[in-house]
C-alpha positions in Angstrom: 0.0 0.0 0.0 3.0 2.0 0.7 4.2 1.9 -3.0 0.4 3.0 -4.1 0.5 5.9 -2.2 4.1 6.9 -3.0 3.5 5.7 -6.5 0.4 8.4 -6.9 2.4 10.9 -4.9 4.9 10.6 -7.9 2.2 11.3 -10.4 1.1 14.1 -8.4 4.1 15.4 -8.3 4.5 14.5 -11.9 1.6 15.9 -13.4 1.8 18.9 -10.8 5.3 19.6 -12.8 4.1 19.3 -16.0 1.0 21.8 -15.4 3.8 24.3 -13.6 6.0 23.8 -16.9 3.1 24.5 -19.7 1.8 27.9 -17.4 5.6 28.9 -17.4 6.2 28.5 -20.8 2.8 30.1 -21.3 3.6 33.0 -18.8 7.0 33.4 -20.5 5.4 33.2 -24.4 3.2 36.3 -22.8 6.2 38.5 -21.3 7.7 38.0 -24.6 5.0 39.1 -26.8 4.5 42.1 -24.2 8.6 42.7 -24.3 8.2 42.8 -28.2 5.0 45.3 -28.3 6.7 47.2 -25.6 10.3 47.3 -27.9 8.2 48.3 -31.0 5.7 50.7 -29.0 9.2 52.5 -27.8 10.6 52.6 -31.3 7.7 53.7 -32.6 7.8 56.6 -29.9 11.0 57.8 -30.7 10.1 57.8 -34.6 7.3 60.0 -33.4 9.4 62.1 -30.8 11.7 62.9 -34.1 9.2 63.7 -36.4 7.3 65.8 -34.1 10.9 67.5 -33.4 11.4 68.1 -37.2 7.9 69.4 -37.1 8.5 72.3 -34.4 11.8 73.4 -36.1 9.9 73.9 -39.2 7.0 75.9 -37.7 9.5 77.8 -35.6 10.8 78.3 -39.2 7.7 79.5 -41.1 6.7 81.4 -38.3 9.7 83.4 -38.8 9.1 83.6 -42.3 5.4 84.6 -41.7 7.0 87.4 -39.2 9.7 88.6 -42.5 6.6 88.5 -44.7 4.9 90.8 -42.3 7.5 93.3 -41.7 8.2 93.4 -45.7 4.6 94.2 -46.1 4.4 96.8 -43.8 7.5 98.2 -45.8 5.9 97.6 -48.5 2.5 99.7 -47.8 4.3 102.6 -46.2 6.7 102.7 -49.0 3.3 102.4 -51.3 2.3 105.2 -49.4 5.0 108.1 -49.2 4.8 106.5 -53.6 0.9 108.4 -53.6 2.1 111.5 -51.8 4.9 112.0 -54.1 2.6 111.2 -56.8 0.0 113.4 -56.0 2.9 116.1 -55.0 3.5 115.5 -58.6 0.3 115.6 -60.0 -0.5 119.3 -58.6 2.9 120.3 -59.9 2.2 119.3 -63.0 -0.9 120.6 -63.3 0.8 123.8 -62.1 2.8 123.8 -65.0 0.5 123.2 -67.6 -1.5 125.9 -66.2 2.4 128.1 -66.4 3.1 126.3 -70.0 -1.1 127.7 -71.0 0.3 131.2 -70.1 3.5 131.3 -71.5 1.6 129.9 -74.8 -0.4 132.8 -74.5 2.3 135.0 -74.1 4.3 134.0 -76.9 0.5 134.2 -79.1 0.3 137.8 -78.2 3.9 138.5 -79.0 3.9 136.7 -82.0 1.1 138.9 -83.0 2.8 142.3 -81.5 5.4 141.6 -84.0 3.3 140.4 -87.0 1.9 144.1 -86.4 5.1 145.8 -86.3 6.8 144.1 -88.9 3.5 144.9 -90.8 3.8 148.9 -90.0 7.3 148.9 -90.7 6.8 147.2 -94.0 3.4 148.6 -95.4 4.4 152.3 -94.1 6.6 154.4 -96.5 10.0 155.2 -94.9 9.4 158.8 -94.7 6.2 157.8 -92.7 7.3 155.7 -89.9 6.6 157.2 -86.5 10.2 156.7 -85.1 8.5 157.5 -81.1 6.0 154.8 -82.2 8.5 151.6 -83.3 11.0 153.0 -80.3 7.7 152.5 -78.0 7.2 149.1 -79.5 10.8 147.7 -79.6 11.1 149.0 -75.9 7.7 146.9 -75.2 8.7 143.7 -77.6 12.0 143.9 -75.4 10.1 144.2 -72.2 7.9 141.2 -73.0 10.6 139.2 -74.3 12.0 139.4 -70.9 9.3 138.4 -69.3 8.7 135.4 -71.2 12.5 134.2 -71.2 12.1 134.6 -66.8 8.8 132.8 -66.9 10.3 129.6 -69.2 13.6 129.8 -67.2 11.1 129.7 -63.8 8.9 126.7 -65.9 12.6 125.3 -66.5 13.8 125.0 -62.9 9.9 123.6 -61.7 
């Protein structure tokens, strides 16, 4: 009787092996296919970590660049803007001179025709005619205009 109960304490023990044996070599199977998620997971986190690195320096980046952008367009507008003063500056002065340019055309009209009429007097009037008081007066007043006219263009030149 001894030898059945030491015999089925052997087989307890036996079988009690062989169960511990399969639930290790389960356990362990499982610790290695969380140790190999877990390796994966972590390079998969780094790969992340570096991308989102990469991702930082190039907003950092073109957020600078926005900020360039930004300051060039505000050069750009208040360069834009002195541009319209100095055009409209421009405008007025030169609607100032053709408003100078009308008048000197009129000028030079009326001269044109102040000697048309003298020239005409001079040559249509007998020699022992001519008023000399009258061409003297005229002359002095042709010479008097012409100075006028070359002041106003030299005054139209310097605008």
């Amino acid at each position: 009787m001894w030898a059945v109960v030491a015999a089925a304490f052997v087989c307890g023990a036996a079988v009690s092996a062989a169960a511990f044996s399969i639930g290790w070599k389960h356990q362990a199977q499982k610790g290695s296919s969380a140790e190999s998620a877990f390796v994966a997971a972590t390079a998969n986190l780094h790969t992340l970590r570096t991308r989102l690195s990469g991702v930082r320096t190039q907003l950092a980046a073109e957020r600078s660049d926005a900020a360039a952008l930004a300051a060039a367009k505000r050069a750009a507008l208040s360069t834009n803007a002195r541009l319209r003063a100095k055009n409209a500056a421009a405008q007025q002065t030169l609607a100032a001179l053709n408003v100078a340019a009308g008048r000197l055309g009129s000028d030079l009209d009326r001269l044109t025709n102040e000697l048309r009429a003298l020239t005409s007097y001079v040559t249509t009037t007998p020699a022992g005619q001519l008023d000399a008081g009258y061409v003297q007066a005229q002359l002095a007043y042709l010479a008097k205009t012409v100075d006028r006219f070359r002041a106003a263009v030299a005054a139209l030149g310097s605008s």
